[in-house]
N, C-alpha and C positions, 0 to 999 in steps of 0.2 A: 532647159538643158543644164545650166548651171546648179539646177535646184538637185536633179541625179547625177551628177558627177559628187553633188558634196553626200548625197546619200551613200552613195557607193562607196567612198572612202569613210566616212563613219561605220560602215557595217562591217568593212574590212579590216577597220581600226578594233571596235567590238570583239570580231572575230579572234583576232592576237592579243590584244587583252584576254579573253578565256583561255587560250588556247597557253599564255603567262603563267596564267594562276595556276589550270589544270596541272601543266608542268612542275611549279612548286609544290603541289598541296604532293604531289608523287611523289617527288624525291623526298620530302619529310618523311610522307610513310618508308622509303627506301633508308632513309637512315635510320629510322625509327626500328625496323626492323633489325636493319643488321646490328645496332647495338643489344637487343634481345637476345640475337643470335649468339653474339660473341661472350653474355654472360652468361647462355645456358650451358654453350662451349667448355667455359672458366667452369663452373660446377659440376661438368659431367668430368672433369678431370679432378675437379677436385674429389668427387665422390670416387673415384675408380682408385685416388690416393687411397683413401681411407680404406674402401677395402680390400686393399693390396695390405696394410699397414693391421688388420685383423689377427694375421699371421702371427706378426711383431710388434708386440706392445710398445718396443722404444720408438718403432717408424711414428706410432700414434703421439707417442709423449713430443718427439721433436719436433711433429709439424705444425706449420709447412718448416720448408730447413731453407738456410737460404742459399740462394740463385737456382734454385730449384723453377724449372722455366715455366711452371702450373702455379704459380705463386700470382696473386695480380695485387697490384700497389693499390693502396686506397688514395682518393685523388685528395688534395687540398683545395678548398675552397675558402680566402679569403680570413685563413687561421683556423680553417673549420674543417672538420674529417668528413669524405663523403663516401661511402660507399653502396653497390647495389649488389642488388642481391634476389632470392626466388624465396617467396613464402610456401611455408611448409604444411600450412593448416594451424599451426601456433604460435612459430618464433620464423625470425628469417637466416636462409644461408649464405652467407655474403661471397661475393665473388672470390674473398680472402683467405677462404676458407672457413671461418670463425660463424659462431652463431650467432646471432644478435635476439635479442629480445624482443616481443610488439606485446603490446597492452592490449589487452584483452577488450576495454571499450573501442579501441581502434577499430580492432581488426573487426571487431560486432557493428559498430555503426559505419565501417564503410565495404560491410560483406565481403572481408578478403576471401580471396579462394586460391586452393593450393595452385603452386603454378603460377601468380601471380607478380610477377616483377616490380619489388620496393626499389626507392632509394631513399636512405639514412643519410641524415645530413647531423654529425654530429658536434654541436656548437663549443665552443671556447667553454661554455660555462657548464661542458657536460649534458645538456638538451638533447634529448633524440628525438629528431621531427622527421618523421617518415611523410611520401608518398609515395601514390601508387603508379605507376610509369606506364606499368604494361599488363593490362587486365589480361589473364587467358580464356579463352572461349569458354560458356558457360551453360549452364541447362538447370531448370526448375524441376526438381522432384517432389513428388506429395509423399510424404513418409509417416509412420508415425512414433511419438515422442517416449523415450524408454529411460530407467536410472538408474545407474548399479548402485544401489543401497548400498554395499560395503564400503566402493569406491567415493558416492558423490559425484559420478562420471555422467550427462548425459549422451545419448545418441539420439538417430534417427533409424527408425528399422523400417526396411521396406523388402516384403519375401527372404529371400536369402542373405539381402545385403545390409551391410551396418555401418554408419561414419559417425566417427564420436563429434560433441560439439563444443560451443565450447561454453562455461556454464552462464557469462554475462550476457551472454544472445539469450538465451532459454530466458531467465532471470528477468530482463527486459522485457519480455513477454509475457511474465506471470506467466510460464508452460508448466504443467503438472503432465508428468504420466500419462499416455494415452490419449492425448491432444495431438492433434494433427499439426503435422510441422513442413510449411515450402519451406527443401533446403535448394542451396545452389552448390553445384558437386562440378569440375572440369567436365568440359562436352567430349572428352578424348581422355582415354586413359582410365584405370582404377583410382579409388583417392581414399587417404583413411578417414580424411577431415570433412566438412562440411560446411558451409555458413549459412546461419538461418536466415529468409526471408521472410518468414510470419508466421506465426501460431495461429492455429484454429482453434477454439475452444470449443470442446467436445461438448455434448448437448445434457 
């Protein structure tokens, strides 16, 4: 008797232990979320600045202008600048509004794709150590690999559609012309970018 009473209460104990974690592992996605939410927010206002400011070149030269309520503060961490932001397919657009830069081996070796939520942590001594926070949804296309000779630009062409890339992914690959290229492109939306997942090398 006593041997199912202590079972019963371990299984019930088990039970609210899962039932703990299930709980936390949620709400992180639940903050996780809405902190994406709130920098896409930040950026669809910041973009709507800008092309309000097309108009008038000085709206473009001031901004952002301050207490301007579309303005978002870059946080401080520890003496250190931190801001986030959304990849663009080359550089990133900080919640600030400002464009920040990404290194091209970055972005190649950890397959950014546009849509992708960076955070920049920018140190005392000037270092900009990106990660990546918040991947967005993704999809493998077989394309194949194209180069505007005038440019030095390559793409991925598949039917109709075209995403430039960027040239350290290709490079990395030893891709020539006409090689087959998995790119990875947002599972939503149109994208001008692309990030390569592997070249096939044509026969």
């Amino acid at each position: 008797m006593g041997d199912a009473k202590a079972k019963a209460a371990k299984k019930i104990a088990d039970e609210v232990e899962i039932a703990k974690t299930e709980g936390e592992i949620l709400a992180q996605k639940i903050e996780s979320l809405q902190k994406v939410l709130e920098i896409i927010e930040a950026n669809v206002k910041n973009a709507l600045k800008l092309i309000e400011g097309f108009g008038d070149p000085g709206t473009l030269r001031d901004y952002p202008q301050d207490g301007d309520e579309t303005e978002q503060p870059v946080e401080e961490e520890g003496g250190a600048r931190v801001v986030e932001g959304v990849f663009n397919g080359q550089i990133m657009i900080g919640s600030d509004g400002q464009e920040y830069s990404v290194p091209a081996n970055y972005a190649s070796k950890s397959k950014l794709v546009e849509g992708d939520i960076l955070k920049l942590t920018i140190t005392t001594d000037g270092s900009f150590i990106y990660k990546q926070i918040g991947p967005t949804p993704r999809k493998k296309v077989i394309s194949t690999l194209a180069k505007n000779d005038m440019t030095g630009e390559y793409y991925a062409v598949k039917n109709d559609s075209k995403w430039r890339l960027l040239t350290a992914s290709v490079t990395y690959f030893s891709g020539v012309p006409g090689d087959e290229v998995v790119i990875l492109i947002p599972k939503n939306g149109h994208s001008q970018w692309a990030a390569v997942e592997n070249i096939i090398k044509r026969g």
